[in-house]
C-alpha positions as CSV (number, residue, x, y, z in Angstrom):
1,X,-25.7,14.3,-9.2
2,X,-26.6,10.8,-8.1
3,X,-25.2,9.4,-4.5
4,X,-24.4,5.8,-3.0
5,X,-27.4,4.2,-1.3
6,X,-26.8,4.7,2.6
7,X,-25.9,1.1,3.5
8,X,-26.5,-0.3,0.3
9,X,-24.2,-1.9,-2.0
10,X,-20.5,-0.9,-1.6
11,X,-18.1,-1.1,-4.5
12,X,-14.4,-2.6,-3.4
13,X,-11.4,-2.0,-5.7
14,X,-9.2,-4.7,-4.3
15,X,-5.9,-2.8,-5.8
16,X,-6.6,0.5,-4.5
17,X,-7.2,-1.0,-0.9
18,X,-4.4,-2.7,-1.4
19,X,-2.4,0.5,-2.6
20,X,-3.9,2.3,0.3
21,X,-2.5,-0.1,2.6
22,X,1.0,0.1,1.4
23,X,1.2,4.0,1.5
24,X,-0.3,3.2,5.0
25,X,3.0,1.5,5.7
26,X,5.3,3.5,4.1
27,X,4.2,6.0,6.1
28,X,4.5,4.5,9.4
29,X,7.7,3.6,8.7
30,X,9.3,6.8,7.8
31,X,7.9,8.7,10.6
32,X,9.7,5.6,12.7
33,X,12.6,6.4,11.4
34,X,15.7,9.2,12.4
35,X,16.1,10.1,8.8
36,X,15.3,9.8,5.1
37,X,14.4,5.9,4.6
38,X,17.0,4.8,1.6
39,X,15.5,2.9,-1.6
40,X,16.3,-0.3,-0.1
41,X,13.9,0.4,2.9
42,X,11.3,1.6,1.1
43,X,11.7,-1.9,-1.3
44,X,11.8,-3.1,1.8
45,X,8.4,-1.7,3.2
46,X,6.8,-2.0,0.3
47,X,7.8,-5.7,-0.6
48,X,9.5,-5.3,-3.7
49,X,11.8,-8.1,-3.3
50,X,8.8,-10.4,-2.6
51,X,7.4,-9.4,-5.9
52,X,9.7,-9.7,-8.2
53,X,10.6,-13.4,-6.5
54,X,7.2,-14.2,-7.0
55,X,7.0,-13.2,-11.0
56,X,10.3,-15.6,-11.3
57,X,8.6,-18.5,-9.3
């Protein structure tokens, strides 16, 4: 079994951090909210619209 060097070189995957940081806010926002977020709140949170404006640009 081989470990990470303590303090040594660190491996980022920018799209699971990313990922990680959307879930992050997904879940902030539903336990905000009163009851079940709809599909358009969770596009919403998670930026869907921003996206998909983006791949037309």
């Amino acid at each position: 079994m081989r470990v990470a060097p303590v303090g040594g070189t660190t491996v980022q995957d920018h799209v699971a951090l990313a990922e990680i940081e959307l879930c992050g806010e997904l879940i902030i926002a539903a336990s905000a909210a009163h009851e079940r977020l709809s599909l358009e709140s969770i596009d919403e949170v998670l930026r869907v619209a921003e996206e998909r404006r983006g791949d037309t640009a």
